[in-house]
C-alpha positions as CSV (number, residue, x, y, z in Angstrom):
1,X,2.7,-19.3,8.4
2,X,1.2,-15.9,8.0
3,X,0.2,-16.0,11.5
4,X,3.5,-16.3,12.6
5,X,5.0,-13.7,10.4
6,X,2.3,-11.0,11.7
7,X,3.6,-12.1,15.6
8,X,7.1,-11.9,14.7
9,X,6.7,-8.6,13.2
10,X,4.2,-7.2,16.0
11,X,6.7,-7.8,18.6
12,X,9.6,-5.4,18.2
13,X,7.1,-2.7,17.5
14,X,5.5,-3.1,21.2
15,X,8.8,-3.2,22.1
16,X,9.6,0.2,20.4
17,X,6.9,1.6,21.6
18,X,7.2,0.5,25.3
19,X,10.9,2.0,25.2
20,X,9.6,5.4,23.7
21,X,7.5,5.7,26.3
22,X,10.3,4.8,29.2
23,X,12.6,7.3,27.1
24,X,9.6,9.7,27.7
25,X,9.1,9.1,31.3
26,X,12.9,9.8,31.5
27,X,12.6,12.6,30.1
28,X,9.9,14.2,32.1
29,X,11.9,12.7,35.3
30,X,15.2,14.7,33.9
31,X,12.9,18.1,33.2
32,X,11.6,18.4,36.9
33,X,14.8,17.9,38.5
């Protein structure tokens, strides 16, 4: 059960942190243009 609870828990974070780093890329794509 703990097990599960870490992967439930893990998962939005990569997910967080794979959209801040989009939301970064955007942003350096918007600052060259």
């Amino acid at each position: 059960v703990e097990r599960e609870h870490a992967i439930a828990t893990s998962k939005p974070v990569l997910v967080f942190s794979h959209e801040r780093e989009a939301i970064k890329w955007l942003t350096q794509m918007i600052m060259r243009a």
